[in-house]
N, C-alpha and C positions, 0 to 999 in steps of 0.2 A: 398873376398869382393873387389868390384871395388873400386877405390880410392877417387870415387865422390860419393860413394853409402854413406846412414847414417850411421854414428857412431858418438858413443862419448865417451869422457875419462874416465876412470873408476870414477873419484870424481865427475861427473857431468852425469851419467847415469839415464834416466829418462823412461819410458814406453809410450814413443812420439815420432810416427817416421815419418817426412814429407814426402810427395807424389809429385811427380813432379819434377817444380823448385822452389820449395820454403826449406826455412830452417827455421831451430830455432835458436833463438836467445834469452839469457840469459838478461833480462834488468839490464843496469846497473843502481845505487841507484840514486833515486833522489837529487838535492841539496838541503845541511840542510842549507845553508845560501849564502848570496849576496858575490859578489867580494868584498865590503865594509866592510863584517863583521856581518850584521843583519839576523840574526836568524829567519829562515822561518816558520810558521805552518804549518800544513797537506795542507792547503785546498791553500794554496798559490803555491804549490810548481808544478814544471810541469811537466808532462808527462815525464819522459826521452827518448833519441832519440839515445842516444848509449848502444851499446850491446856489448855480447861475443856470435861468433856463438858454438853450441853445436852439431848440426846435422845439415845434408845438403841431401837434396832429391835426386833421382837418375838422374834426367834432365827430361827437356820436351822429347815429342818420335819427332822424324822429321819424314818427308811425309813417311821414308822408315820401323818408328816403332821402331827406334834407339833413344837412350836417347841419349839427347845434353848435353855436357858438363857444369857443370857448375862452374863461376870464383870462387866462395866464396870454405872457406877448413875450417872445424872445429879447431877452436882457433883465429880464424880469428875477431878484433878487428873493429864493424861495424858501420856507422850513418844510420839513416834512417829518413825518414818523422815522422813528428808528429803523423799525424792520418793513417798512413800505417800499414798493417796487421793485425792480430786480436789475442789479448791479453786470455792469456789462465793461467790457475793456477792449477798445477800438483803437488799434494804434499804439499802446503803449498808456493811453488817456482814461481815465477811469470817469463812469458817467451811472448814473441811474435813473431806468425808463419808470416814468410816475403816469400812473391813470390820475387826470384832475381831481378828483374828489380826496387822492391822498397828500394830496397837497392842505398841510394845515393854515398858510398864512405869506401872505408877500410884506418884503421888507419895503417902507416907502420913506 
């Protein structure tokens, strides 16, 4: 297996495997309350916008049908847009599939 091709680690194996340049990403939990201390409801609480990636697609093909590289690597701690890519539930586990480009930034 190529080193960009999908995988993922044996505790986070799932029967979801991105196509292209896009990956999966693990949402991380929303917040249960404010910097201040007050304790959020369901319906207050936002979207989360960081992840753990889990799998990573092969790349786009270029003119020649060759997959391009891509930056992101499974374990990879990521933000993205609020309303970027599209939210999927495998298992019970909530995930969202990201094309590379909407990925704004990795945590290091």
């Amino acid at each position: 297996m190529a080193k960009n091709q999908s995988s993922a680690s044996s505790s986070s194996k799932i029967n979801l495997r991105p196509l292209q340049d896009r990956v999966i990403v693990r949402q991380s939990d929303a917040e249960e309350k404010t910097a201040s201390g007050i304790l959020l409801p369901d319906t207050a609480k936002e979207k989360p916008t960081k992840g753990k990636v889990i799998a990573v697609g092969p790349g786009k093909l270029d003119k020649n049908g060759k997959p391009m590289e891509i930056g992101l690597r499974v374990g990879d701690t990521v933000y993205y847009g609020k309303y970027s890519g599209t939210d999927v539930e495998v298992d019970g586990e909530k995930f969202v599939i990201l094309r590379e480009s909407d990925v704004l930034g990795v945590l290091e």
